[in-house]
C-alpha positions as MATLAB code, in Angstrom:
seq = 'XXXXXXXXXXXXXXXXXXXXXXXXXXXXXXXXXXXXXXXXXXXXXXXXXXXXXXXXXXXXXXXXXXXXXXXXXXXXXXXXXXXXXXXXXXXXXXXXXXXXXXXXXXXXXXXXXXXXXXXXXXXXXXXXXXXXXXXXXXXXXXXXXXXXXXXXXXXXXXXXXXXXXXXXXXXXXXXXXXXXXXXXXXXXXXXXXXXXXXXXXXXXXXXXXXXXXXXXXXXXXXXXXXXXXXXXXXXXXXXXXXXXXXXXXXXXXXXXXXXXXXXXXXXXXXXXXXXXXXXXXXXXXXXXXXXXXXXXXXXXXXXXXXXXXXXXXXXXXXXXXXXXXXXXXXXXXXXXXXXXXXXXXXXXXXXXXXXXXXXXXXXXXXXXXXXXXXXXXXXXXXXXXXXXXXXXXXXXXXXXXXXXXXXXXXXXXXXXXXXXXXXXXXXXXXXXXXXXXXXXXXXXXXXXXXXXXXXXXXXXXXXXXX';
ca = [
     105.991  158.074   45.854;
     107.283  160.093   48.769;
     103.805  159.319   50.527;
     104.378  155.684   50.249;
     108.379  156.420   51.225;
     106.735  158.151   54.522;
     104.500  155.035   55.485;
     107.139  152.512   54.841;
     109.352  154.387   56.869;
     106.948  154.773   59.763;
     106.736  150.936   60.166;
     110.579  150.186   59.468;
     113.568  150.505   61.712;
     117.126  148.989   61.727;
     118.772  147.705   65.178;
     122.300  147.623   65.393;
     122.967  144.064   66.380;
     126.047  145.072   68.441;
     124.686  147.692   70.699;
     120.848  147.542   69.873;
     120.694  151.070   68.635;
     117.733  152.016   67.053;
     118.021  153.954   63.246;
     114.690  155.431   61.119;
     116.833  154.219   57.836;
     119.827  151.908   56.842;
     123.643  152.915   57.321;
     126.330  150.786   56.165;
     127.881  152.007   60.062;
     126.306  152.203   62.846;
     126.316  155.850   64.209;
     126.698  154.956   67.882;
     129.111  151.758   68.502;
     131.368  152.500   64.913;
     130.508  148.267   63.486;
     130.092  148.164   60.325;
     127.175  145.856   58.567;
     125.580  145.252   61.981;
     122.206  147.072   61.077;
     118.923  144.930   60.599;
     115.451  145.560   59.686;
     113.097  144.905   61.868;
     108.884  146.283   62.830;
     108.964  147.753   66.170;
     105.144  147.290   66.621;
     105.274  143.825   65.369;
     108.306  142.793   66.641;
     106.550  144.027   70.443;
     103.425  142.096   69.541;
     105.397  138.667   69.119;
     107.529  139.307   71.849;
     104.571  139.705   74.675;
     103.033  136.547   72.598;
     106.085  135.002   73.225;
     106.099  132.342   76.502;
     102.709  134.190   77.678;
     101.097  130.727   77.672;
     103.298  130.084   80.764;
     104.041  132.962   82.665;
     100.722  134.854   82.398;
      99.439  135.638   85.018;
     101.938  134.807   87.859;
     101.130  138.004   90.123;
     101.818  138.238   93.963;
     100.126  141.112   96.564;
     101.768  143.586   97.609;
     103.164  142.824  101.113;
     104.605  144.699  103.986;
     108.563  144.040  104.125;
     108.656  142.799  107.697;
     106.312  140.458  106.709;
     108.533  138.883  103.574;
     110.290  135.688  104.688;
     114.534  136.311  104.347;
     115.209  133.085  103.495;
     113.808  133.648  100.180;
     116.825  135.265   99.471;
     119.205  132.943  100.940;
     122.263  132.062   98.684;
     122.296  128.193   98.291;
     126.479  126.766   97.710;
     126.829  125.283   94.250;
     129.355  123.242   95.886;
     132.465  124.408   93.820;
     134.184  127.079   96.784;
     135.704  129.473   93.930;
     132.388  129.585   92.536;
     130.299  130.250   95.486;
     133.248  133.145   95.955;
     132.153  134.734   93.051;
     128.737  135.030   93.629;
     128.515  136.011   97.476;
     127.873  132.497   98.996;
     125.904  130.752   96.156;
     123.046  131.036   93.841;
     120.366  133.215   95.012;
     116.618  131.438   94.243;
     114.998  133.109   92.050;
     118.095  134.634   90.241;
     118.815  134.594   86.784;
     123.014  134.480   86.117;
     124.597  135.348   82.858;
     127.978  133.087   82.420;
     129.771  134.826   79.533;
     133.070  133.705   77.362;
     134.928  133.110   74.242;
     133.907  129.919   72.612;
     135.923  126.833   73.978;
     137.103  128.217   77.318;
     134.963  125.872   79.290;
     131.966  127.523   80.172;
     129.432  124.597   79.596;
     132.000  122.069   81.123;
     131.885  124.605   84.351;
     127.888  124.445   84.366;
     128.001  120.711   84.053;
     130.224  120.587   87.071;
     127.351  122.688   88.730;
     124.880  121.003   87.628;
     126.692  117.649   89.137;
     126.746  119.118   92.143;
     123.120  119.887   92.509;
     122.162  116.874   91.354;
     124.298  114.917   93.781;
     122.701  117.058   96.416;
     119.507  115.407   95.426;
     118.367  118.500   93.779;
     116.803  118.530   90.503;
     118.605  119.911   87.481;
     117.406  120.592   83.697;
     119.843  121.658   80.918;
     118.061  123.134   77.974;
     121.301  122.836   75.131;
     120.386  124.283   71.795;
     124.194  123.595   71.277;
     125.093  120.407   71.663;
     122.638  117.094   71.488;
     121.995  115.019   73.966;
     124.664  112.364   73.603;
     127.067  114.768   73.662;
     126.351  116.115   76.408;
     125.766  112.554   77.981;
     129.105  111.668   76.771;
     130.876  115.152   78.741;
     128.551  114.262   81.820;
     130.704  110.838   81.752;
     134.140  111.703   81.146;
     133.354  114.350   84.007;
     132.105  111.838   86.694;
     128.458  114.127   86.331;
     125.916  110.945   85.700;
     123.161  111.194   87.802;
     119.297  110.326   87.770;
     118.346  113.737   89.018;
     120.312  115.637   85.942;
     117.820  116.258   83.134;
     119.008  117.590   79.649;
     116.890  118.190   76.538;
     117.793  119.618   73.491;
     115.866  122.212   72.240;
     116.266  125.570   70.164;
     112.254  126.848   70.623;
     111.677  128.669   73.573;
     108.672  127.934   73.972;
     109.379  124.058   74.121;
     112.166  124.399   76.129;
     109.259  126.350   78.698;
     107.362  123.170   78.283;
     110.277  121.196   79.590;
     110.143  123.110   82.301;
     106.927  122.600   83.409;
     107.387  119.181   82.693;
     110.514  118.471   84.967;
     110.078  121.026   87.525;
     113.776  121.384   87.961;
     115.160  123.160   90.873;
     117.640  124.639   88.716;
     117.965  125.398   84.991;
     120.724  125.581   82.492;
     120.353  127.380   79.030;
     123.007  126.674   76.674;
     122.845  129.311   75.123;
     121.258  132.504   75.207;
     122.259  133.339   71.467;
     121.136  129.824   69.944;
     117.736  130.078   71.439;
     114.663  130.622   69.346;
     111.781  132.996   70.769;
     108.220  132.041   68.435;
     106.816  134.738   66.952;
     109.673  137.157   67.501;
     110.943  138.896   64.628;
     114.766  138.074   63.670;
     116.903  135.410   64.104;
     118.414  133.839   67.083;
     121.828  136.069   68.070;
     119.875  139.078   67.131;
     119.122  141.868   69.013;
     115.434  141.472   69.249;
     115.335  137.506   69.760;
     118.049  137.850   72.440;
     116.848  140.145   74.179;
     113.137  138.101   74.265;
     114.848  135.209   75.237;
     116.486  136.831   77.707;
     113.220  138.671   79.197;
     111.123  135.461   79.093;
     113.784  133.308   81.684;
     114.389  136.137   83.799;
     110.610  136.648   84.379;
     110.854  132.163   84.623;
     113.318  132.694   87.426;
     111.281  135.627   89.263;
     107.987  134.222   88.790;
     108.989  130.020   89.830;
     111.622  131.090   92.308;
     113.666  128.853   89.738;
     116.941  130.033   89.495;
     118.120  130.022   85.788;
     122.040  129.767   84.817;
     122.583  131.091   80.957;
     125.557  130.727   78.848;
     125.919  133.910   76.627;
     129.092  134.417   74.058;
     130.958  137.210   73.400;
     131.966  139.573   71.090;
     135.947  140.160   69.716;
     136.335  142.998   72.008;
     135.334  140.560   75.015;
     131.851  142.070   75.661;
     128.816  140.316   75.845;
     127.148  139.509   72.437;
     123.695  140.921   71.580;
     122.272  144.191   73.334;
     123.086  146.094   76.463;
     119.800  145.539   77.442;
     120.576  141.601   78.435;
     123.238  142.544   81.126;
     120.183  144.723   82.453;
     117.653  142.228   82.719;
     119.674  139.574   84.466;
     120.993  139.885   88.109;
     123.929  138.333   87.998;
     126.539  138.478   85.056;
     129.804  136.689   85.312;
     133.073  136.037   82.771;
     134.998  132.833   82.725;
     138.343  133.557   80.834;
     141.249  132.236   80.117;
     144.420  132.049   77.707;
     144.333  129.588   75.099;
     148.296  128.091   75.712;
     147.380  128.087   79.683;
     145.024  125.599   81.083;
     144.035  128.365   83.863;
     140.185  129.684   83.997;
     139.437  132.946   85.770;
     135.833  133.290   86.513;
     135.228  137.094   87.541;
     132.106  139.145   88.354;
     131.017  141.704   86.438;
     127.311  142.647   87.799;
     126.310  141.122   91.415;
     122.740  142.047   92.893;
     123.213  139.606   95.616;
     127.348  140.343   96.348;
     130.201  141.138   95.816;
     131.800  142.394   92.071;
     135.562  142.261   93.127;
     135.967  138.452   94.034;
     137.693  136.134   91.585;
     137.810  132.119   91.145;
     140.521  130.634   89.793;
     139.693  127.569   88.089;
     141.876  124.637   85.863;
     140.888  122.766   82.723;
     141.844  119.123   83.391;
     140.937  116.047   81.086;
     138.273  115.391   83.534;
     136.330  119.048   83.367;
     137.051  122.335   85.050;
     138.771  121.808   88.890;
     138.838  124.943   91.194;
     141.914  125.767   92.676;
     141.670  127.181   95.710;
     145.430  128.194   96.149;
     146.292  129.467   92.858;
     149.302  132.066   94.217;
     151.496  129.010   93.491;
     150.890  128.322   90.481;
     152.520  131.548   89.847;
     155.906  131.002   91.347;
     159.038  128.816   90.993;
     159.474  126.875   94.121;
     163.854  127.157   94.189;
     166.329  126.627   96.576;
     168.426  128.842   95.058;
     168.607  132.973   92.893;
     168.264  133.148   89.998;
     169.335  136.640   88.606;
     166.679  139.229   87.030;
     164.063  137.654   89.298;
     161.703  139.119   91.397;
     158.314  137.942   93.756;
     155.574  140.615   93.967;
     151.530  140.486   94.901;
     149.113  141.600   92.859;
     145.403  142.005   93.758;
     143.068  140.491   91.689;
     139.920  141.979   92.884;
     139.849  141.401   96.223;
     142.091  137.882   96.114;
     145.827  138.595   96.487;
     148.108  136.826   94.748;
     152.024  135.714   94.297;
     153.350  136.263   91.196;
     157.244  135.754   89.545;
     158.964  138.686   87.205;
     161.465  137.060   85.203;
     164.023  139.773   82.790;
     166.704  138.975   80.783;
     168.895  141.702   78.848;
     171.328  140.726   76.325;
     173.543  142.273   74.113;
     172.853  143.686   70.847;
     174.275  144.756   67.652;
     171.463  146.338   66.544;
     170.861  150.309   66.132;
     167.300  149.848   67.782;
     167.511  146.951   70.683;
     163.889  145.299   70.910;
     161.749  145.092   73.997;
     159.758  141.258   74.216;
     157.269  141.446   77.374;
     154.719  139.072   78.397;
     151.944  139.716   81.173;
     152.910  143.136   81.840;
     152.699  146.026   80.729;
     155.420  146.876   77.803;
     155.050  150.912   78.933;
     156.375  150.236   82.730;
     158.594  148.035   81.270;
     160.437  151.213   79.278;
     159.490  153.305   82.213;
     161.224  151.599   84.741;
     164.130  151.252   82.292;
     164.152  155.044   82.010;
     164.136  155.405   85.633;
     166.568  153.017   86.451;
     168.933  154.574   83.837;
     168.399  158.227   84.878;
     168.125  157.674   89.082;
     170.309  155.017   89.761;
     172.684  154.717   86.716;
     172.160  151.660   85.207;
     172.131  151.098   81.468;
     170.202  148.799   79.886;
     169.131  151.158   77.221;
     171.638  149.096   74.385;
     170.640  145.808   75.300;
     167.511  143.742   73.685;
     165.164  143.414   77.466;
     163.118  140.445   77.809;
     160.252  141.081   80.647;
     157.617  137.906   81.496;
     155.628  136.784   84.299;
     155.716  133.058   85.581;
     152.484  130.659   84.709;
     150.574  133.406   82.382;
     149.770  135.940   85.203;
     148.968  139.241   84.010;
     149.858  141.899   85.917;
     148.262  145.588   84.791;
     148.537  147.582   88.554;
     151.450  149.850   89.005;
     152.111  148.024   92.247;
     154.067  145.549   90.461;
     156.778  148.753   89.622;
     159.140  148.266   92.428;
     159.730  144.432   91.322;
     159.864  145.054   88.553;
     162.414  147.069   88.835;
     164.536  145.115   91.454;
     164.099  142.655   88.484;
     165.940  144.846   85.947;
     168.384  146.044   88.488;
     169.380  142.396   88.885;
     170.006  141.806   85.249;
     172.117  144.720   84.819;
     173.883  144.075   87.957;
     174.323  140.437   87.099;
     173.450  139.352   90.855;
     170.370  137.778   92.106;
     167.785  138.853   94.594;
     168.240  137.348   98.029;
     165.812  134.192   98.108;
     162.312  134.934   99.830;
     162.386  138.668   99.036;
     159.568  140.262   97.727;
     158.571  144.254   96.498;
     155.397  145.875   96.044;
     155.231  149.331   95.354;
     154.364  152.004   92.868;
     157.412  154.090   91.206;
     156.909  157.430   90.031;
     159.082  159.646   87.173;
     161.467  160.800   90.022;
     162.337  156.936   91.403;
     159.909  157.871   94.096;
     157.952  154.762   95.730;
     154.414  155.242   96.583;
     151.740  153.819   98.583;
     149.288  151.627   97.230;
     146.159  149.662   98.439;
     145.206  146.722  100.374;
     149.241  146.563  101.902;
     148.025  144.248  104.705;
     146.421  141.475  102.733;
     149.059  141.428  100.330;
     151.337  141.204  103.014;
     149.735  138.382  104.516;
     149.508  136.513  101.388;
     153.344  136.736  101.287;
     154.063  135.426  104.768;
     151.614  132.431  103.838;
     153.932  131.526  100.767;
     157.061  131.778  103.102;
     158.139  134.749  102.111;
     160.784  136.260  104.560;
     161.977  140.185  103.570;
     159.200  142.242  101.717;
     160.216  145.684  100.792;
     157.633  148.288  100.918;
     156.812  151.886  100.472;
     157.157  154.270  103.657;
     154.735  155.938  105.125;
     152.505  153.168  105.576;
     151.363  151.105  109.633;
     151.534  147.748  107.823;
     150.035  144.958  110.078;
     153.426  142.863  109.901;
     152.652  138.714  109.586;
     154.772  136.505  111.948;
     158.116  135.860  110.135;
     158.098  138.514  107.845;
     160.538  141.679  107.944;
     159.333  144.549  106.840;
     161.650  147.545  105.030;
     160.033  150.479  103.880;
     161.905  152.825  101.296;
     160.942  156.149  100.191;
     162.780  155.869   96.970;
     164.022  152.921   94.378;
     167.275  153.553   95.546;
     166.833  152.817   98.966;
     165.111  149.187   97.962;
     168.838  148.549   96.008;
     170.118  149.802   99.123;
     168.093  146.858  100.991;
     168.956  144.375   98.446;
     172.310  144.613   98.696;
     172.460  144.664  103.030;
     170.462  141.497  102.484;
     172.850  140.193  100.327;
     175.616  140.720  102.764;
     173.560  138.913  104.978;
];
């Protein structure tokens, strides 16, 4: 008995389908990423077999010499424009040839509405396109390609779950650009699991890459994720591709974010701000707007600050309210920020500058579902809460940007020029900042630097006086 217990054991593993770790025998949890249940048998030697097998009968073969790098044409690597600006932002200019892109997201945020904007624009641009859905049939997609002004001779779509047919599609069409939707609903023949898993995944994965290397094809994937907003299936797949990108967005806003996580060809720190509209996903190139009330007049426990969003700067409103309580315990209610500066800058507003807010229940939100994490948000934040306790507005067209430390201290942070800039553009007129720093002042904008928070009340209330 323990000699057959031996051979078995030598030909079976278990893959954790979260993280792809590899286990001699079966745990209920797995050992390296803590999921429970996510452990499956598979035959590594098999498993290998079926996955070279796999798509050989088109990519075999497909070897170039060895040349000298002066002698390797550049253009080859040229980024071609998709033809949506936020998009082409995102990915350093446009799609490299060649490439193969990873578009990753929660289910229903848009992310095969966002190819077939792509794909519309390719096709208008009398290039080829094939989508390969394994979700979705035909007429669906059709009917999407409609309602999204997409139609177009030189857009292709087959539906298809086999890999290896969808390959034959491929070779069929000869697209100049190909869409899988999706990575986790494809089937790889002759590979061991099924599709989602770790092993078929990741030989899906492998076979389009090597596509897109080997036909100079770029390929465009749709991938889900998991609950913790990760991509699903193994590490491995965000290693094989070259580009990896997440669309997001909040389920009560119609706003898209589209953010890169893994560039080989650009930039990682760009963002593209994108809207869900009846008629598909629109870009929107200016989206610091959409995060501010446009008034004529204060409104009290308001405040304008500018965030940076990788390397995009934007506008953003911090609305607080604090109301009396009866209760022993008031309640703290924030949106888009973060609930710890929230009771930090309560703490140092009550202990520096001696205001109380301490009894009353503090409401703290951000305008148009903006989330704001950076500390540089601090010193509006807490002009914001100064203004509710004080009961007097901000003077219109002020804005604050600064990080406060423990001591009401106001310290430098990063990129102070373009956020600056962006804050003349929207019309801004005071912007209170920390000292110390050689901003590059915009035309029409005053600049006040303050060491301290009580030097930006200070400010506040000169400007008040007028």
């Amino acid at each position: 008995m323990s000699g057959m217990a031996t051979k078995r054991s030598s030909k079976t593993s278990y893959e954790c389908t979260e993280c792809g770790y590899v286990l001699s025998k079966w745990m209920g949890r797995c050992p390296s990423c803590g999921e429970w249940g996510t452990l499956e048998e598979r035959r590594p030697a098999a498993a290998s077999a079926a996955g070279s097998r796999s798509g050989s009968r088109h990519l075999a073969g497909a070897t170039s010499d060895a040349l000298p790098v002066t002698e390797i044409d550049p253009q080859i690597a040229n980024h071609i424009p998709t033809g949506s600006a936020e998009l082409d932002r995102v990915l350093g200019g446009g799609i490299v040839p060649g490439s193969a892109v990873l578009l990753a997201g929660e289910p229903g945020v848009g992310k095969s509405t966002l190819l077939l904007e792509v794909s519309a624009n390719w096709a208008k641009a009398n290039r080829s396109v094939l989508i390969i859905t394994a979700e979705e049939s035909v007429g669906q997609v059709r009917h999407r390609a409609e309602r999204t002004n997409a139609l177009s001779e030189k857009l292709y779509i087959a539906a298809e779950h086999d890999l290896e047919q969808a390959l034959h599609h491929v070779d069929t069409v000869k697209p100049e650009l190909i869409i899988v939707d999706s990575l986790q609903t494809m089937n790889a023949t002759g590979v061991e699991g099924v599709p989602g898993g770790v092993t078929q995944t990741r030989a899906v994965t492998s076979t389009l890459t090597t596509l897109a290397k080997q036909s100079g094809t770029p390929v465009l994937a749709v991938g889900h994720v998991t609950k913790d907003g990760n991509v699903a299936g193994p590490r491995t797949i965000e290693h094989l591709v070259d580009v990896v990108l997440h669309f997001e967005g909040d389920q009560h806003s119609s706003l898209r974010f589209l953010r890169g996580i893994k560039n080989r060809f650009g930039p990682t720190e760009e963002v593209g701000c994108f809207e869900q509209t009846a008629e598909g996903i629109k870009e929107v190139t200016d989206p610091s707007g959409l995060f501010l009330n446009h008034r004529t007049e204060s409104v009290t426990g308001t405040a304008v600050t500018v965030k940076m969003d990788g390397r995009r700067a934007l506008v953003g409103e911090i609305q607080t309210l604090a109301v009396e309580t009866e209760q022993g315990n008031p309640k703290r209610f924030v949106t888009g920020i973060e609930s710890g500066r929230v009771s930090m800058m309560l703490a140092v507003l009550a202990q520096r500058c001696g205001m109380q807010l301490g009894r009353r229940e503090v409401y703290a939100a951000t305008v148009g579902g903006m989330r704001i994490s950076e500390p540089a948000a601090d010193l509006a934040l807490g002009l914001a809460l100064a203004s509710t306790a004080e009961d007097e507005p901000l003077p219109l067209g002020l804005c604050a940007m600064g990080e406060v430390g423990l001591g009401g201290e106001v310290r430098r942070i990063p990129e102070i020029n373009q956020r600056l800039s962006e804050a003349a553009r929207l019309g801004m007129k005071h912007a209170i900042i920390p000292a110390g720093t050689r901003p590059s002042v915009p035309k029409g904008l005053e600049v006040h630097q303050v060491k301290n928070i009580g030097q930006a009340l200070g400010v506040v209330r000169r400007l008040r006086e007028g």
